[in-house]
ROSEMAR-445381 format. One record per residue (C-alpha): residue number from 0; residue in three letters; x, y negated, z. Coordinates in steps of 0.25 Angstrom, whole numbers, plus 5000, padded with zeros to 4 digits. Layout:
# ROSEMAR-445381
NUM / ALA / X / Y / Z
...
This chain:
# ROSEMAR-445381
0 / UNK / 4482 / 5266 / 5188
1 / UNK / 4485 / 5274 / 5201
2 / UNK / 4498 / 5275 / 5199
3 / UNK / 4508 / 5269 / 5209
4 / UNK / 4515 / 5257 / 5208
5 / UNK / 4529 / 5259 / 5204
6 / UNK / 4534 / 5249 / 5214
7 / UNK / 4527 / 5256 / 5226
8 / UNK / 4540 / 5265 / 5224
9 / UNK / 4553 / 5262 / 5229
10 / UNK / 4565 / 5259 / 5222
11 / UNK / 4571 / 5272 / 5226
12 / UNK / 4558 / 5279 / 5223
13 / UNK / 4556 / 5273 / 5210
14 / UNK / 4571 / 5281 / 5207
15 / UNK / 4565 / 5294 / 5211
16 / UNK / 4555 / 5293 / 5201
17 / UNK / 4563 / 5287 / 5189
18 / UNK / 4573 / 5293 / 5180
19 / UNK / 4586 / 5284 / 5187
20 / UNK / 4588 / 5275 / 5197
21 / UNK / 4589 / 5264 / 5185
22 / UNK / 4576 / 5266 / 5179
23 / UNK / 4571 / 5262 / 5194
24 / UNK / 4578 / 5250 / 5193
25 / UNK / 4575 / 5247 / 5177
26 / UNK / 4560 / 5247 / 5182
27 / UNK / 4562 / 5239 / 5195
28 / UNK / 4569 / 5230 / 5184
29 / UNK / 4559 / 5226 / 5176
30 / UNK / 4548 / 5228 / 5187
31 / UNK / 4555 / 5216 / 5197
32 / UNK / 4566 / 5210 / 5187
33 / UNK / 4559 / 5210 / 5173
34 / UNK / 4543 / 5210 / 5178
35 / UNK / 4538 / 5223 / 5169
36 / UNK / 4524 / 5225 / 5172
37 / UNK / 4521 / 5238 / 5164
38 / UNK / 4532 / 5249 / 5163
39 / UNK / 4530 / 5246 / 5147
40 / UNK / 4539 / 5234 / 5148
41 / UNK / 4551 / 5243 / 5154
42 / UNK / 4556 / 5244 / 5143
43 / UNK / 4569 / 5247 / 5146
44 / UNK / 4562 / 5262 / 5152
45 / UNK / 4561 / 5274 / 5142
46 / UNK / 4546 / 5276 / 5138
47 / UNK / 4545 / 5288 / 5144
48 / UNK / 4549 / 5281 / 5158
49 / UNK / 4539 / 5270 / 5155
50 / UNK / 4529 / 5280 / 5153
51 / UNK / 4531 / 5287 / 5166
52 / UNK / 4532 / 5274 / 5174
53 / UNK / 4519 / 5270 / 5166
54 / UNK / 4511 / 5285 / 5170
55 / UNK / 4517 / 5285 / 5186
56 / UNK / 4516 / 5271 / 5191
57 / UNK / 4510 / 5256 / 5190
58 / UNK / 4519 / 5246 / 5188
59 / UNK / 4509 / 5236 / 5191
60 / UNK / 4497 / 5239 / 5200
61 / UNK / 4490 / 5225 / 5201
62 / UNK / 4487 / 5212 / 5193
63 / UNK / 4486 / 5198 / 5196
64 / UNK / 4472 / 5196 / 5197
65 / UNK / 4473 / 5181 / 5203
66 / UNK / 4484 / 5168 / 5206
67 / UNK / 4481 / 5156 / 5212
68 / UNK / 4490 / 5144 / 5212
69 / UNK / 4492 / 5132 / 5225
70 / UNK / 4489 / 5120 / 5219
71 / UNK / 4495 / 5116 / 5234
72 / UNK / 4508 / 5122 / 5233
73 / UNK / 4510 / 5132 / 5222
74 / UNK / 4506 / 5144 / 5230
75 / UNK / 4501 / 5155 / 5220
76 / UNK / 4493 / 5166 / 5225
77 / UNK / 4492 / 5178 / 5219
78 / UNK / 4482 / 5190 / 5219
79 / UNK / 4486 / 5203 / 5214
80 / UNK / 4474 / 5216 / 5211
81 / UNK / 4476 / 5228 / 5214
82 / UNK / 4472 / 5242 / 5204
83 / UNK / 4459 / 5243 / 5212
84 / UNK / 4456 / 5228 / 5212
85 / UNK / 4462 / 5223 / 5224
86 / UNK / 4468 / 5210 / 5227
87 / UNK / 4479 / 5205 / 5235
88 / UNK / 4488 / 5189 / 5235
89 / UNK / 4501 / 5187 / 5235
90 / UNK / 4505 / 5172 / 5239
91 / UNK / 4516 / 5165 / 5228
92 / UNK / 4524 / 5154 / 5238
93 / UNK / 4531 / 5144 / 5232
94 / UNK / 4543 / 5138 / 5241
95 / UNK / 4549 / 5127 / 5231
96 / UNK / 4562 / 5134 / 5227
97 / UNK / 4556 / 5148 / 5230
98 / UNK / 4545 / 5156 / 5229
99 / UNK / 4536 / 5167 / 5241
100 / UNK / 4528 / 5177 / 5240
101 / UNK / 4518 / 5182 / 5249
102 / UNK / 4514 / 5197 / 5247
103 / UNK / 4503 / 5205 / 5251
104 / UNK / 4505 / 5221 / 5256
105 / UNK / 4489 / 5223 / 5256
106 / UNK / 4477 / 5221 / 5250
107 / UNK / 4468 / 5214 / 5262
108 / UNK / 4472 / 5215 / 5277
109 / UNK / 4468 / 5224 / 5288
110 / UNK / 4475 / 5216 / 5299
111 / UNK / 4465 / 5204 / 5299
112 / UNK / 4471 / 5193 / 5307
113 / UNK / 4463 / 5182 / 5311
114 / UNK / 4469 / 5170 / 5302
115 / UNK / 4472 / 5177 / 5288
116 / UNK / 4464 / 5179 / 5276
117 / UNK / 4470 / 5193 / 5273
118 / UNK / 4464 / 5199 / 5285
119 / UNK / 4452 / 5196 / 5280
120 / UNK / 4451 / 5206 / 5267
121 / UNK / 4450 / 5218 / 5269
122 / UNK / 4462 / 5230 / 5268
123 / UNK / 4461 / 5237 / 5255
124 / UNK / 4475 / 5242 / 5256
125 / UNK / 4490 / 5241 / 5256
126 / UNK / 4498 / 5235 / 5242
127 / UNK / 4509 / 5246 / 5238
128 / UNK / 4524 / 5239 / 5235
129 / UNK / 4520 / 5239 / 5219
130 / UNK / 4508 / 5229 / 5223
131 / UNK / 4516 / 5221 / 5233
132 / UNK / 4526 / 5219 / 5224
133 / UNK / 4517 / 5216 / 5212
134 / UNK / 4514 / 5202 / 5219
135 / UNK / 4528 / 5198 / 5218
136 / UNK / 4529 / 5201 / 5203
137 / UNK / 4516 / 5197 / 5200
138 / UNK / 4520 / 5183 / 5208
139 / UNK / 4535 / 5181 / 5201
140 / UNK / 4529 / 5184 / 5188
141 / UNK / 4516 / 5173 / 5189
142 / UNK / 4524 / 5163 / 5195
143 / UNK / 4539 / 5166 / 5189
144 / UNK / 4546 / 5164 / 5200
145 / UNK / 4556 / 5173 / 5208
146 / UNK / 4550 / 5174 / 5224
147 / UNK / 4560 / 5173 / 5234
148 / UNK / 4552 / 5178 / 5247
149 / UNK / 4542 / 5188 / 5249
150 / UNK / 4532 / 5187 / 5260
151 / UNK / 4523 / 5199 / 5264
152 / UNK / 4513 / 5189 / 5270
153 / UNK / 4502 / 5191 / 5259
154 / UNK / 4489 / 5201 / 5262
155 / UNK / 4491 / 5211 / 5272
156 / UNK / 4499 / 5216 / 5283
157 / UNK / 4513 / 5220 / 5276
158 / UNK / 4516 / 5232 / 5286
159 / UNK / 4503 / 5237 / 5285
160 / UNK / 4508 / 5241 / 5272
161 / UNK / 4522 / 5247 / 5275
162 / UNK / 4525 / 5254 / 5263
163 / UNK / 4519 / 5244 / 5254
164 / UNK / 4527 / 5232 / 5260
165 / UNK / 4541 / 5240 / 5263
166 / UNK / 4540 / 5247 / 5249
167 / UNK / 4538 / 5233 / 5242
168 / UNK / 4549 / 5225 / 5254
169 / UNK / 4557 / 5237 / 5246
170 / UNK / 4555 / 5233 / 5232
171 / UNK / 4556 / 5219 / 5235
172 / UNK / 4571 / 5220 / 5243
173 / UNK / 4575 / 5231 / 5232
174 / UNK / 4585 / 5228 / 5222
175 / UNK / 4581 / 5235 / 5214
176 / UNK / 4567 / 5228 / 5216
177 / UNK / 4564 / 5213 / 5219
178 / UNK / 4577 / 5210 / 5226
179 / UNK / 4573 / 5202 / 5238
180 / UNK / 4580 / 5199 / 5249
181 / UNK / 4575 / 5206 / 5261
182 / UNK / 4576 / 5189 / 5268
183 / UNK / 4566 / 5185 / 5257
184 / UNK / 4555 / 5195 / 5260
185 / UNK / 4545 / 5193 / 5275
186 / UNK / 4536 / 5204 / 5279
187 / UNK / 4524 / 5199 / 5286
188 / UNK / 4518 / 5206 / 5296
189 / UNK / 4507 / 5206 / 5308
190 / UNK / 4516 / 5214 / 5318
191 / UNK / 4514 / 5229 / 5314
192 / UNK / 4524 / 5234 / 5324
193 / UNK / 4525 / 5248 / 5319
194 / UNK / 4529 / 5243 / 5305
195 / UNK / 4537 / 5232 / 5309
196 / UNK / 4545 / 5243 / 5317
197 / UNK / 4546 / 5252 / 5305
198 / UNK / 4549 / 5241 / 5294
199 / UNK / 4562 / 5237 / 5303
200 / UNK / 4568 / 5250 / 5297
201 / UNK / 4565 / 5249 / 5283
202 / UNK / 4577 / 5240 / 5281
203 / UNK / 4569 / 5229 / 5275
204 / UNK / 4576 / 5217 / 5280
205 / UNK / 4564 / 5208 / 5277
206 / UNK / 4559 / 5197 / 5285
207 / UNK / 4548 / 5200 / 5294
208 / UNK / 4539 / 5190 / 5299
209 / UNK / 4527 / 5193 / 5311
210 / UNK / 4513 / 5188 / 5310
211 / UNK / 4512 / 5186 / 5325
212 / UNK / 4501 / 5174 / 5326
213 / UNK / 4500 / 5176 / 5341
214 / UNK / 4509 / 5176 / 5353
215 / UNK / 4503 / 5186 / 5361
216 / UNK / 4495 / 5201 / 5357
217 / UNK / 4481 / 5193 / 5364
218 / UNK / 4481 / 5182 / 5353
219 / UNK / 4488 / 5189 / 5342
220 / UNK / 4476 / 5200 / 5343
221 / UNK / 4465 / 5188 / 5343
222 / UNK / 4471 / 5185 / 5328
223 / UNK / 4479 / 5196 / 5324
224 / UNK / 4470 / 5208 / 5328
225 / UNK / 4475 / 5219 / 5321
226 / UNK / 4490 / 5217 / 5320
227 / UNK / 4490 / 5213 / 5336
228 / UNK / 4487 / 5229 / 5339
229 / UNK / 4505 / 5227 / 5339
230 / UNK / 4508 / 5220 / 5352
231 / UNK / 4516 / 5208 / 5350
232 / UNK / 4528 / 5214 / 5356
233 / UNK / 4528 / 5226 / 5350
234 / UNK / 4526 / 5217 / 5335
235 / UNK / 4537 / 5209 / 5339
236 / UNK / 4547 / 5220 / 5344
237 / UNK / 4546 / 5228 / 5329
238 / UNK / 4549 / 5215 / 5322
239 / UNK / 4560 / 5212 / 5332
240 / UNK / 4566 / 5226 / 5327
241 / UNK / 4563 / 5223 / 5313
242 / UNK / 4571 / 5211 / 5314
243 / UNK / 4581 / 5217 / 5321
244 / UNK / 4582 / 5229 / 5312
245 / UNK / 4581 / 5220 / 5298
246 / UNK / 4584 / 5207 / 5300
247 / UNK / 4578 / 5194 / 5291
248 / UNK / 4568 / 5185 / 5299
249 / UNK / 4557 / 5187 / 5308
250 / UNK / 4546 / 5177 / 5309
251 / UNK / 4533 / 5176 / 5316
252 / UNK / 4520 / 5170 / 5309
253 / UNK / 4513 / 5163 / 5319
254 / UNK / 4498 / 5157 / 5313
255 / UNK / 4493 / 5144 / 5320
256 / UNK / 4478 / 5147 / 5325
257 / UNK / 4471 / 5134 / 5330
258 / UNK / 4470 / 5136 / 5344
259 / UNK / 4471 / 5151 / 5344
260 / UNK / 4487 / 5155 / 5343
261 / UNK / 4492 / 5139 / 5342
262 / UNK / 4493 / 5134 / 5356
263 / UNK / 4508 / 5130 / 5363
264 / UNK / 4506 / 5141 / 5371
265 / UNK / 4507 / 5151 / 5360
266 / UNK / 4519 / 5145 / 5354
267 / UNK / 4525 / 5148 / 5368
268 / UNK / 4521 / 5162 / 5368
269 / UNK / 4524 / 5163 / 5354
270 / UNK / 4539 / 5159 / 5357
271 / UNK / 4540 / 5167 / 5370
272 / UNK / 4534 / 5179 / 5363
273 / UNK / 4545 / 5179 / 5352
274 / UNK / 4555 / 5176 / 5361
275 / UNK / 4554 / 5185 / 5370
276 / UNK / 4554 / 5196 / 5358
277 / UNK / 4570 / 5192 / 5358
278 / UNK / 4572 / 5195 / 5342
279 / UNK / 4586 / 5196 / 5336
280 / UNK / 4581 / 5178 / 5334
281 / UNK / 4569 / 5171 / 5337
282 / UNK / 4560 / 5173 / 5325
283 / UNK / 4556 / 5162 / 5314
284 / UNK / 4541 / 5158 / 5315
285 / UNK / 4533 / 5156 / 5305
286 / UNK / 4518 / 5147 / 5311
287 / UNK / 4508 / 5147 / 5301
288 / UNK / 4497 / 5138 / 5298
289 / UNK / 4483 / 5144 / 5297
290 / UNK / 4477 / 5143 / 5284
291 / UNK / 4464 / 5143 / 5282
292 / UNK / 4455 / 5155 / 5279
293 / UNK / 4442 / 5158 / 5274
294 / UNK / 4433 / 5166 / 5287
295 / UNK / 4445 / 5164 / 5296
296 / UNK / 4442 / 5151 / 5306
297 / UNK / 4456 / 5151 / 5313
298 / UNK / 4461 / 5138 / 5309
299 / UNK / 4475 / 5132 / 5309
300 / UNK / 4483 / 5124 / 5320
301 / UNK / 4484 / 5110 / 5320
302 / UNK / 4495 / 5104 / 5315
303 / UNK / 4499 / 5097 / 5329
304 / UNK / 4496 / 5111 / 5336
305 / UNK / 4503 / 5120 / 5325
306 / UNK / 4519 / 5109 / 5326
307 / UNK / 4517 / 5111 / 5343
308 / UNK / 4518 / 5126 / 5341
309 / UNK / 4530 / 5124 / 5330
310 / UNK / 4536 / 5115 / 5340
311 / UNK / 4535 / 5124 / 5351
312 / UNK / 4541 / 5136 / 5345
313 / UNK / 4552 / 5128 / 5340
314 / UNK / 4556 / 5124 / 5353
315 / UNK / 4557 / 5138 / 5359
316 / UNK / 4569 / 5140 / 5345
317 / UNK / 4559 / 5146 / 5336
318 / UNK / 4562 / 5144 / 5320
319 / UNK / 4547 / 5139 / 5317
320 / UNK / 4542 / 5137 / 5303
321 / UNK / 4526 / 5135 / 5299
322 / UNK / 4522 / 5140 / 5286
323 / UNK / 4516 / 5131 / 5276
324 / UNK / 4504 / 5135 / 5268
325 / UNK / 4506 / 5139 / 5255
326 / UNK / 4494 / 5142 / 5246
327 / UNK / 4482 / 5138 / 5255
328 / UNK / 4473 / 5134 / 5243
329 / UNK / 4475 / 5147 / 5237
330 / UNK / 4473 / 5154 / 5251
331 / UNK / 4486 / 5159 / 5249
332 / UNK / 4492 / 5153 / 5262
333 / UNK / 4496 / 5162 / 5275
334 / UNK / 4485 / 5167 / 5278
335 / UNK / 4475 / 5165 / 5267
336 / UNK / 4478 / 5178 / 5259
337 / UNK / 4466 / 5187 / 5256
């Protein structure tokens, strides 16, 4: 039951612990290509490996406890258990000719901002790479369908959990795993400077979008209290040397906060803010309606307030897009997850 989860290796580990380099890769196969979820069905291994695989580690260390499908818009929900009980979403996003997914890297949230659900369960701890890539084959196989995009946007902070979120970005861009393209895949984060920093060195290549939700430390504090012990610049100047050092896109999540981060004046500051940041390009961003919450009373813009502040980044050349709300009946939507 305690054994570790065979995907918590890398690829090139996995080697070092196998007989060849192409048993690795027949078990990678019918792990990602052939969806075997018992070493039994490897049948392609001798016994005696099965058996050793079967003894040393876990090929699978959760179950689907629950799905829940929009009668809206076909958003599915999914809630995986952990060994111990545990429970954790992932968000199945249907886009018409293609398919998202949005993944947790923890079970609960220990960064509690004001205007999401996550932050408020409690931290039981991080996911390792086998459980974070458990809800994209649990996902593919429940619904069929291949997904195109992975988003770590789910419960908890992603760099919070380094190992766990690099060790599954790994797998997922391996081809010898998942296959992704590094363009497909966006790695949400709060602004943890210091990982931002280190991640820009691991080669990645994955987009990288910044939950920034204020245009000034002062405010951003008011809602974001723990991730705002990062000053803005300093935030701003890691992802500036990730972008630099790994290219793809770099967005800001901005979250419309009736009469608290709304007003013309923070469009203003917003777009002198990231101007001034002089980025290799001025970054997409992403402004996202506030859904509502069970025990959180920050409610959403106005509709009439919410286009002003779309307009008025538009006019200083900004690429603006507002996110439409996928799964709000299941409380699956941006924000809703616990």
């Amino acid at each position: 039951m305690n054994s570790p989860h065979i995907l918590d290796l890398e690829f090139e580990e996995l080697k070092k612990k196998l007989p060849s380099a192409f048993r690795a890769q027949q078990i990678a196969d019918w792990i990602f290509t052939k969806g075997a979820e018992t070493f039994d069905e490897m049948t392609n291994l001798p016994q005696d490996l099965r058996s050793s695989l079967k003894r040393d580690f876990a090929l699978r260390k959760t179950t689907l406890a629950k799905t829940e499908l929009s009668k809206r818009d076909g958003t599915l929900k999914l809630i995986l258990q952990t060994q111990e009980g545990q429970q954790y979403p992932c968000v199945f996003l249907p886009h018409g000719h293609y398919q998202s997914l949005c993944i947790s890297t923890q079970v609960g949230c220990a960064w509690e901002c004001s205007f999401c659900a996550s932050g408020l369960v409690k931290f039981e701890r991080n996911l390792t790479p086998g459980e974070i890539l458990e809800q994209i084959l649990y996902a593919e196989k429940t619904t069929g369908k291949k997904i195109r995009n992975i988003l770590f946007m789910g419960m908890g902070e992603p760099l919070a959990n380094y190992a766990g979120t690099v060790g599954t970005i790994r797998w997922l861009t391996s081809l010898h795993g998942m296959g992704f393209q590094p363009s497909r895949i966006v790695l949400s984060t709060t602004g943890l400077a210091p990982q931002i920093l280190k991640l820009s060195k691991e080669n990645l290549r994955v987009n990288l979008a910044l939950s920034l939700h204020a245009p000034d430390d002062i405010l951003r504090k008011k809602i974001m209290p723990k991730s705002s012990k990062f000053p803005i610049k300093d935030v701003l100047a890691a992802c500036k040397t990730y972008w630099q050092e790994n290219g793809g896109e770099f967005t800001i999540e901005y979250i419309l906060l009736k009469d608290i981060n709304d007003q013309p004046a923070h469009a203003e500051a917003l777009a002198n803010l990231l101007t001034s940041a002089r980025f290799p390009a001025l970054p997409k961003i992403n402004l996202i309606p506030q859904n509502p919450v069970g025990g959180i009373a920050l409610g959403p813009s106005t509709e009439s307030r919410a286009k002003n502040f779309f307009d008025l980044l538009k006019k200083r050349h900004f690429i603006v897009h507002t996110r439409k709300p996928q799964g709000q009946d299941l409380e699956a939507a941006c924000g809703q997850l616990q």
